[in-house]
Phi, psi and omega in degrees: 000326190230109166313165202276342168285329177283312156328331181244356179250022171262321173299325172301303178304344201259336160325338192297328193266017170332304176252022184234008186326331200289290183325309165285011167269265260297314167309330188276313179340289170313293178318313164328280189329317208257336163270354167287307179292335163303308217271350192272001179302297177312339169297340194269016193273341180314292235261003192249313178314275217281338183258329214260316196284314189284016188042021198246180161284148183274135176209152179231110160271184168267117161276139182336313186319294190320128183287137220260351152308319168314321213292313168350283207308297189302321169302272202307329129307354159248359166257358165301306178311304159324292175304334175290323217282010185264015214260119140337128184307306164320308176323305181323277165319321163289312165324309202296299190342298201301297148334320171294311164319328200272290175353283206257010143287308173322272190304337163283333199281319169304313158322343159225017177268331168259017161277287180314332194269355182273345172309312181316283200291329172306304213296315190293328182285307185292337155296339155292301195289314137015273251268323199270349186258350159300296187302324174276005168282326207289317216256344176272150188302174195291005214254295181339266175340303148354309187263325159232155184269164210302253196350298190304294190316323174321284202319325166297346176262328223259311182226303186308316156296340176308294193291351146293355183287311197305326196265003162239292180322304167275322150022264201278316182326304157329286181324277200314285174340275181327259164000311170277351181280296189308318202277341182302324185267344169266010178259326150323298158344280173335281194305340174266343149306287171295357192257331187217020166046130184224137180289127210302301180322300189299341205261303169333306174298336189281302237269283211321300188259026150280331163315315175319348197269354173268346188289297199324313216271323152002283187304304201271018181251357179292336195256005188317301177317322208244337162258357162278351179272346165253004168291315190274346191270302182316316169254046143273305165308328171278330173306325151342275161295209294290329184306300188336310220249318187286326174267332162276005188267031166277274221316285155355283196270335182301312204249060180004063176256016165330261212322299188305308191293330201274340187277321177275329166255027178247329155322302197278338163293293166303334185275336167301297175348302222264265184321002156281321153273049139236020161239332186305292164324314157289334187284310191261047182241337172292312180283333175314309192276023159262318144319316178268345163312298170323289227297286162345292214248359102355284190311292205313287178318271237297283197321282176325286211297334176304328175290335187296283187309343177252339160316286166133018191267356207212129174267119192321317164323316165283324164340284206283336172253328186297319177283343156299303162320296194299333218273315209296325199275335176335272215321311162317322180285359175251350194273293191306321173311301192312302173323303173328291193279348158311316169307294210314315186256000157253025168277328180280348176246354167267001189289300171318309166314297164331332182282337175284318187294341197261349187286130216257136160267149205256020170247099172188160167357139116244180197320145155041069157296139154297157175245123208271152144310152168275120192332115186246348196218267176215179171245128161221148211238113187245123150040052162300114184246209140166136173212146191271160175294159199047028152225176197253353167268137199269133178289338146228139213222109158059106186219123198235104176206136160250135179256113164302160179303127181128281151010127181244042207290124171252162171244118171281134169160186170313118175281176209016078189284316218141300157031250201298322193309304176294324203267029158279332159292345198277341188235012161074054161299299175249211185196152191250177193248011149213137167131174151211173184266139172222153212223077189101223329071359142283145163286128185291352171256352163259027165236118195340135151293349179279306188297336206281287185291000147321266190322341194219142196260154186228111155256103187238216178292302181267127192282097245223112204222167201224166160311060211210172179282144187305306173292002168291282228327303188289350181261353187328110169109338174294164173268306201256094164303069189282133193256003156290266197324326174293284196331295207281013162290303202278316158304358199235323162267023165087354194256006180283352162324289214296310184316337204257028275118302150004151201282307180243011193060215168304351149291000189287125188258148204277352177083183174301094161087040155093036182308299203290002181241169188253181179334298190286282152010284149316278208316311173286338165316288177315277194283006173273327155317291169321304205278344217253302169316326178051058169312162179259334161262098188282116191255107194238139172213115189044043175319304191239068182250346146207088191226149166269174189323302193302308183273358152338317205272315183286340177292322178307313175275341176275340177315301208289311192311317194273351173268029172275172189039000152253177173285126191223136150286105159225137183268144170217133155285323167276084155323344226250331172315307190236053164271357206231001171289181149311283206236136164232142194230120196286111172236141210233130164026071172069008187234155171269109177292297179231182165184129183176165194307152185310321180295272200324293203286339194277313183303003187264324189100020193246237193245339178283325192292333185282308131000284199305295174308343180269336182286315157305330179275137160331000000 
């Protein structure tokens, strides 16, 4: 029914509940208690038949079946019987009365501590799994990303963790449950066999075609996986186009493509529709044809025992408990088919977690790292080779270059020279596939990331900024927060004017990606950040490349502040930016053309002087 990969990855998800293990005894508790009390109904249906409708005495023989270790256990049992039937009838009734209240208080209460502790335990799992795929996102590289997109990855937290909740609350619950209900109903069953005789012929046909009440829902629950596994591939699209749209929408509206964006997610929308009501469609389709199976092998027992019974071989009473027993255990056996396509559809999604929880980051540690220093000499860039993944022409080709401490480098060219690609190596985004980086004369891959990345402030064109208060924003990343310290960051990025104009000041919270602020604004946000870490290596990449004249000026100056006392990296397309560098380094088709000071490269005549003039001519 299940391949040995759906096995093991159920199993996996159900590893999940490990550490909720307490919750989950309690629970199997509770079910016990509620399948001994489910299971114990059907006996009384004997003694309510035979003493209350039939007026007669409750009686029990030893049927041929019985084993002669029993009979003791039945002498002691007819004589409990004895004393009821010496029992008023009325007496009788009230006793039982009373006994049933006690009964179906008793049986709800467990019904519903192993529904809730089993709540418990879905809700605690999916919450764990959240939580490891999230954390495993955090550790994997820049190459992942790359390859999917945002929105589908939401969608593994989002929806896909979700749908693990039904296969553990109802699930699992289920898997345990049932199962103790049928063997509770099949031990009644058992004893009205040996205690009352059942005829041997009647009870073989009846076991033989109770299996039969499961095949059908079976068949139609094989294709379940495979449209819940392209249901969920659908709102990974769709989340998409809404990422898309939500995040582009001044473009949207700028160039009236409402209507084409509204056709393209109702298209994509109609096609979730459809496979969702073809999952709809299977799921709530098991029950009808499990009723009417149950129904068939119903009609089929009533027809045997009627024959039984007239026959003088079968008594109504034992009837009447043996068909109680048969009807109870039906319902756990229809409850388990419903499992089936339930497993089915949280095997498709967990196939999906699992491809993020099993992705190896290929940026990490290795055995026994060093804890890197703060830059004292230099950075060099040795015999660099680097190509992205799956593709075959490499972005940068043999590239030699050392930057002393200190160092102010701007980098220059063409776009897609190379540019940003290299100085993405200096905090190990990527790793290149021949040459290495050093820091000190140490290699940056045999040093921690955390140390590595300690050592270096990032500022770029997109201003990459969270919903959060200006002062989380500028403390980002820190353990220790001063609200000193934020201030003289943010005075030092030019931004503490503005800040100070805010609604709440450093309390404000700035919304989704800096919404509530303009360009230049983020942008000081952003280098106020750089300054409050205060690095000894600085990464400036297309800072102020889109800012108007004004806030130009103020980003500039808070730029020139943080870059005292560092080594700084700047990417500029506005040559007019790094005419004040140390070093300026020219890049060409993945190469260094030239490199020298703005005086120097402009007197050569070469691809910076040719940059220059184009930016500059009139």
């Amino acid at each position: 029914m299940f391949a040995k990969k759906d096995v093991r990855d159920y199993t996996r998800l159900v590893g999940f509940i490990r550490p909720h293990m307490w919750v989950l005894f309690m629970a199997f508790l509770s079910m016990m208690a509620y399948s001994v009390l489910n299971g114990i109904s059907p006996t009384a249906i004997i003694p309510v038949v035979d003493k209350i409708i039939g007026g007669g005495d409750i009686t029990i023989t030893p049927s041929a079946q019985m084993p002669d270790f029993l009979i003791p256990i039945l002498n002691q049992v007819n004589a409990l019987i004895g004393k009821i039937n010496s029992l008023p009838t009325m007496r009788f009734i009230v006793i039982l009365l009373f006994i049933a209240l006690v009964y179906f208080i008793l049986r709800n209460i467990f019904d519903f501590m192993q529904v809730y502790l089993m709540n418990k335990v879905s809700e605690k799992v999916v919450r764990d799994i959240k939580d490891a795929i999230y954390k495993k996102m955090l550790s994997l590289s820049m190459s992942f990303y790359g390859k999917n997109a945002t929105a589908k990855l939401m969608s593994r937290i989002t929806y896909d963790a979700t749908i693990v909740r039904n296969s553990i609350s109802t699930g699992l619950l289920d898997l345990i449950l049932r199962p103790l209900e049928i063997l509770s109903h099949a031990v009644v069953v058992i004893l009205i066999v040996l205690f009352v005789g059942i005829p041997i012929k009647f009870l073989i046909t009846t076991v033989l075609l109770f299996p039969c009440i499961l095949l059908p829902a079976v068949i139609v629950s094989k294709r379940l996986r495979k449209i819940t596994t392209r249901t969920q591939e659908k709102i990974g699209d769709i989340n998409t186009v809404l990422f898309e749209i939500i995040t582009g929408i001044r473009i949207v509206k700028a160039f009236s493509m409402q209507e084409y964006e509204y056709q393209k997610f109702k298209a994509e929308n109609q096609i979730f529709y459809k496979l969702a009501m073809k999952v709809v469609k299977r799921i709530n389709i098991i029950s009808p044809i499990n009723e009417v199976t149950s129904s068939i092998y119903i009609t089929i027992v009533i027809y045997l025992a009627s024959r039984e019974i007239t026959a003088g071989s079968l008594s109504w009473g034992a009837f009447f408990a043996f068909l109680t027993s048969v009807l109870l255990m039906i319902k756990p056996v229809k409850r388990l088919s419903k499992v089936y396509a339930v497993i089915q559809q949280s095997l498709s999604a967990a196939t999906r977690i699992f491809d993020i929880l099993d992705a190896e980051a290929k940026i990490k540690d290795i055995e026994n790292p060093v804890t890197l220093p703060a830059l004292s000499r230099a950075i060099s860039f040795k015999g660099l080779w680097f190509k992205y993944e799956d593709e075959e022409k490499f972005v940068l080709k043999d590239i030699n270059l050392e930057i002393k401490k200190g160092e102010v480098v701007a980098i220059v060219g063409s776009s897609g020279a190379g540019k940003t690609t290299l100085v993405n190596l200096i905090p190990r985004f990527f790793d290149p596939q021949k040459g290495t980086v050093d820091i000190d004369g140490t290699n940056i891959r045999n040093a921690t990331l955390k140390s590595l990345r300690d050592h270096i402030g990032i500022v770029t064109q997109d201003m990459i900024l969270f919903n959060d208060t200006v002062l989380n924003n500028i403390s980002y990343g820190s353990a220790n927060i001063s609200q000193e310290n934020v201030t003289a960051a943010a005075k030092i990025g030019n931004a503490h004017d503005f800040i100070m104009k805010l609604p709440l000041q450093y309390d404000t919270v700035i919304g989704e990606k800096g919404f509530r602020l303009s360009g230049g604004e983020k942008q000081r946000i952003a280098i106020a950040r750089a300054i409050f870490k205060n690095p000894p290596i600085l990464i400036l990449d297309e800072a102020t490349s889109q800012l108007d004249t004004e806030s130009e000026r103020y980003v500039q100056q808070a730029i020139d502040r943080l870059m005292e006392g560092r080594t700084v990296f700047a990417i500029a397309h506005r040559l007019s930016t790094v005419t004040h560098a140390t070093k300026i380094i020219v890049f060409e088709g993945g190469k260094i053309v030239d490199t020298g000071t703005h005086k120097e490269l402009m007197g050569r005549g070469g691809l910076y002087r040719k940059l220059y003039d184009m930016q500059f001519r009139d």
